[in-house]
C-alpha positions in Angstrom: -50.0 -29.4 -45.5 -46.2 -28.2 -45.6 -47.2 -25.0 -43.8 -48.0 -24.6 -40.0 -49.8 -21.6 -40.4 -52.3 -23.7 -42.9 -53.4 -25.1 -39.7 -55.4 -21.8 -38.3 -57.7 -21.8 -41.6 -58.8 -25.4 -40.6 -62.4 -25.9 -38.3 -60.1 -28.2 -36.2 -61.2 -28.4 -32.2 -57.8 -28.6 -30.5 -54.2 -28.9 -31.4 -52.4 -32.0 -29.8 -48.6 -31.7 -29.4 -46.2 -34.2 -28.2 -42.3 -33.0 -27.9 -39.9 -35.9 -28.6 -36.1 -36.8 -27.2 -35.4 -40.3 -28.4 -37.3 -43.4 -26.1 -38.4 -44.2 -29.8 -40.1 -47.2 -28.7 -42.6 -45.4 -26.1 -42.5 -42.4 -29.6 -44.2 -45.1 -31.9 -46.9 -46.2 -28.8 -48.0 -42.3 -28.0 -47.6 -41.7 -32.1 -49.9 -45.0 -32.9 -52.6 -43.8 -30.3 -52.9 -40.5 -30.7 -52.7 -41.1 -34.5 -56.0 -43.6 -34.0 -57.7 -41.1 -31.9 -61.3 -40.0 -32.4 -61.8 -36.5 -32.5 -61.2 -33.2 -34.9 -57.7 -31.9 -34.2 -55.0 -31.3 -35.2 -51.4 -33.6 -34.2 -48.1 -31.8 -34.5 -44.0 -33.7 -32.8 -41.8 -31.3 -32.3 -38.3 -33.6 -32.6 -36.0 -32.0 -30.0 -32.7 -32.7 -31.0 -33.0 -36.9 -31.3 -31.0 -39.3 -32.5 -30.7 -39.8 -36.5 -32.7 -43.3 -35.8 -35.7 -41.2 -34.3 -35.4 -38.5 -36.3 -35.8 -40.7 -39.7 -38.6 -43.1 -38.3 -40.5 -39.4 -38.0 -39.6 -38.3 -41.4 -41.1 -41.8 -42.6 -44.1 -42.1 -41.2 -45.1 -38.4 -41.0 -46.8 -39.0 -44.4 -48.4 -42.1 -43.1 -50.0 -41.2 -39.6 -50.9 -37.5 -41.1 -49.0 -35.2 -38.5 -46.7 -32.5 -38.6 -43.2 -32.3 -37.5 -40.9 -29.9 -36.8 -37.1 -30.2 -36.1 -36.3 -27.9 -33.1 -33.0 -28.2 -34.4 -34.4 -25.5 -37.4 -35.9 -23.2 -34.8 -33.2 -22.6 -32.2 -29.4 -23.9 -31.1 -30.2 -24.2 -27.7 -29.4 -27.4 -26.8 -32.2 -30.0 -25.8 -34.4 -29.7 -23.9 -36.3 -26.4 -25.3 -40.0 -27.1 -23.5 -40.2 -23.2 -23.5 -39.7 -23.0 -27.3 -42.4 -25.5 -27.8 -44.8 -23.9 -25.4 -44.6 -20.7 -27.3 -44.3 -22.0 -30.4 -47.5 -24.2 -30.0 -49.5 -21.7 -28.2 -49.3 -19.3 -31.1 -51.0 -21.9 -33.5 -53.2 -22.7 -31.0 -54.2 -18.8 -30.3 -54.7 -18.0 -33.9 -57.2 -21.1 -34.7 -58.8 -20.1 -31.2 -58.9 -23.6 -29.6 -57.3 -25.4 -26.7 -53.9 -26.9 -26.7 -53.5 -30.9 -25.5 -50.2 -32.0 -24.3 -49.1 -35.9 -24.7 -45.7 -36.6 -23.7 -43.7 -39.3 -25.8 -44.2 -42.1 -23.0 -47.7 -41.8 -22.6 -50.7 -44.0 -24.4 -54.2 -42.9 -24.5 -57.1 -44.0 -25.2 -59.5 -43.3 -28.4 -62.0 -41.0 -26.6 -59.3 -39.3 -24.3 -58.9 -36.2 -27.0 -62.7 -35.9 -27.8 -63.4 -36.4 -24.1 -60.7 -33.5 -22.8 -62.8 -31.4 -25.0 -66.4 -31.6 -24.2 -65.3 -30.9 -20.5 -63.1 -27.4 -21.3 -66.4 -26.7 -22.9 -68.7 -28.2 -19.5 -66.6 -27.2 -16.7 -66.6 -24.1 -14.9 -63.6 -21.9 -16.0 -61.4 -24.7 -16.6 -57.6 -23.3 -17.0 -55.5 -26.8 -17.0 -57.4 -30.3 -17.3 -55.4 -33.2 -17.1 -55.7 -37.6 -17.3 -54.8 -39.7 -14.5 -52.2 -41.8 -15.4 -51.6 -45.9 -14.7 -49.4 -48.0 -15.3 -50.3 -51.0 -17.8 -52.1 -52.7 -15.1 -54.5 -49.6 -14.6 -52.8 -48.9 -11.1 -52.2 -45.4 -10.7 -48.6 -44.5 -11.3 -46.1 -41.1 -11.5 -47.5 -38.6 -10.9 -50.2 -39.8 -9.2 -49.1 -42.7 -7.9 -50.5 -41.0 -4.2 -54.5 -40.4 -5.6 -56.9 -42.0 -3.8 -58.5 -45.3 -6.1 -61.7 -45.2 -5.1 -62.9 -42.1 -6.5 -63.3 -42.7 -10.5 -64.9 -38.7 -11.2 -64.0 -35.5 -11.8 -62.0 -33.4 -9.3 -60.5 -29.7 -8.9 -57.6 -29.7 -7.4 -55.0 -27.3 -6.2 -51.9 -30.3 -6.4 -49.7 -29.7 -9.8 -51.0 -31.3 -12.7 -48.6 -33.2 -14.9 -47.8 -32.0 -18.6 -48.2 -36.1 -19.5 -51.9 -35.7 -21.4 -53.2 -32.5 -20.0 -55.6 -29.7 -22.0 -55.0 -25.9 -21.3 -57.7 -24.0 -22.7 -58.2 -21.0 -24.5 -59.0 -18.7 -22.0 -56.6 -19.5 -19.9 -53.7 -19.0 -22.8 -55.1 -15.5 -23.6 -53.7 -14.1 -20.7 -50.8 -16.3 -20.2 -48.3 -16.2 -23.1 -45.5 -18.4 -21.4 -42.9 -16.2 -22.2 -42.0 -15.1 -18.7 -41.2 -19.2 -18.2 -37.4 -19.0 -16.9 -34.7 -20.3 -19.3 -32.8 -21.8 -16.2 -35.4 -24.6 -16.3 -36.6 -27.4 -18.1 -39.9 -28.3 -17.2 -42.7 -26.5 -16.7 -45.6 -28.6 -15.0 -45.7 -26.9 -11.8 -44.9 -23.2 -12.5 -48.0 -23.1 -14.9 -50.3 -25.1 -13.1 -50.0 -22.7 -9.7 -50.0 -19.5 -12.7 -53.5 -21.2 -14.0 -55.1 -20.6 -10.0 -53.5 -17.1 -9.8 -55.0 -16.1 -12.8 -58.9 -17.4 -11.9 -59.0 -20.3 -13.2 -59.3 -23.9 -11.8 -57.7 -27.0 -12.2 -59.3 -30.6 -12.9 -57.8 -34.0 -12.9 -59.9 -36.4 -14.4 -59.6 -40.1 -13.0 -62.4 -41.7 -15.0 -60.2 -40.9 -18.0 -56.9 -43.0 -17.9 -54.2 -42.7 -19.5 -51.2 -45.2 -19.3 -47.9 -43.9 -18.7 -44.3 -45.3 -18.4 -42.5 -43.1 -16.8 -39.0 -41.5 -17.4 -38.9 -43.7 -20.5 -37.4 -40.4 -22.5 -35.2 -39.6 -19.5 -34.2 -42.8 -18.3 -31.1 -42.0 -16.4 -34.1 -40.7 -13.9 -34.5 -44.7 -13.2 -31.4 -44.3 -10.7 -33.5 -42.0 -8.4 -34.7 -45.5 -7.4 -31.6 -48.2 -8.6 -28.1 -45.7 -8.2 -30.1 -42.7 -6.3 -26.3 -41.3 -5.5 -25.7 -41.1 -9.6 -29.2 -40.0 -10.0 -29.0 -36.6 -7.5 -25.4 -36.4 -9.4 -27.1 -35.5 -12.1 -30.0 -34.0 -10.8 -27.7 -31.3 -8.6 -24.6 -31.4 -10.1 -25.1 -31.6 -14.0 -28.6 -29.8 -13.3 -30.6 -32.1 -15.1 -34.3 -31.8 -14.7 -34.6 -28.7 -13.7 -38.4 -27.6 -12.2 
């Protein structure tokens, strides 16, 4: 398919996104997995603005792992990062084939059921707006942002806490009424605002810590490391440059 809109005449179950910005060797983990996944959906990378290296090993391999790319760089000149423009952009596929839309960030791995099992819970749980993984670190020790979750309870849980963007399912319903486009322009991410808009609206969150995923964080924003190495340099950039905005 060389056309997006092909996608909407399809019987797929979900569309799974994952925006890139370089970290090209957590890209090709999150890629591989997802790509190996079992499940009926349908995989799309939007390349925001990367390097020419992670730009070409896209190109490449688009053909061979069977998803479809788009170069944000052909959609708008704001500079990166545009997690609005991919919000909107992947909504509106997502609201014209009438399913859910799965978010997997470019340092995240999961697991072969993790798709098919996001989707027969939007379809069990009661008015699901946002349902996201757990995530560990490669050890299965729970790591950003959850780092803080209790271990011992392996279930299902509402919760009213922000769920991360890392592998998270926002359904259908939810996205009816909530077209993103009042998200501000003044910041970058986009985790928090939409999770607390989810509960206004009626719906109800759900983390789900019997279904892992591992995550490595900050690998696609690593100057975020020095919050813990150089944590002066780090709120430099944080406050002064206005990276990371939430």
């Amino acid at each position: 398919m060389n056309n997006l809109t092909e996608i909407t005449k399809l019987k797929t179950e979900a569309i799974v996104i994952t925006p890139v910005k370089d970290s090209l060797d957590t890209v090709k983990l999150t890629i591989k997995a997802v790509s190996q996944a079992k499940g009926n959906f349908e995989y799309i990378i939007y390349n925001d603005y990367s390097k020419k290296e992670t730009k070409s090993y896209l190109e490449e391999n688009q053909p061979i792992l069977g998803y479809q790319l788009v170069h944000l760089e052909d959609v708008t000149t704001n500079p990166s990062p545009n997690y609005k423009t991919v919000l909107k952009l992947a909504r509106k596929i997502a609201m014209e084939a009438s399913v859910p839309l799965i978010i997997i960030e470019s340092d995240v791995i999961i697991q072969k059921d993790t798709i098919e099992e996001l989707l027969k819970l939007s379809r069990r749980l009661t008015k699901p707006g946002l349902i996201g993984s757990i995530t560990t670190d490669v050890n299965g020790q729970y790591n950003f942002p959850y780092g803080s979750e209790k271990k011992l309870n392996k279930g299902i849980a509402e919760t009213r806490r922000s769920l991360s963007f890392c592998c998270t399912l926002l359904t259908s319903e939810f996205m009816k009424g909530y077209d993103f486009s009042e998200l501000s322009q003044k910041k970058d991410w986009f985790d928090i605002y939409i999770s607390r808009q989810s509960r206004k609206s009626g719906f109800k969150n759900y983390l789900i810590r019997r279904l892992p995923v591992v995550h490595l964080p900050h690998s696609s924003r690593p100057w975020k490391q020095l919050k813990y190495t150089h944590p002066v340099r780090y709120y430099f950039y944080k406050l002064i440059k206005k990276r990371d905005r939430i």
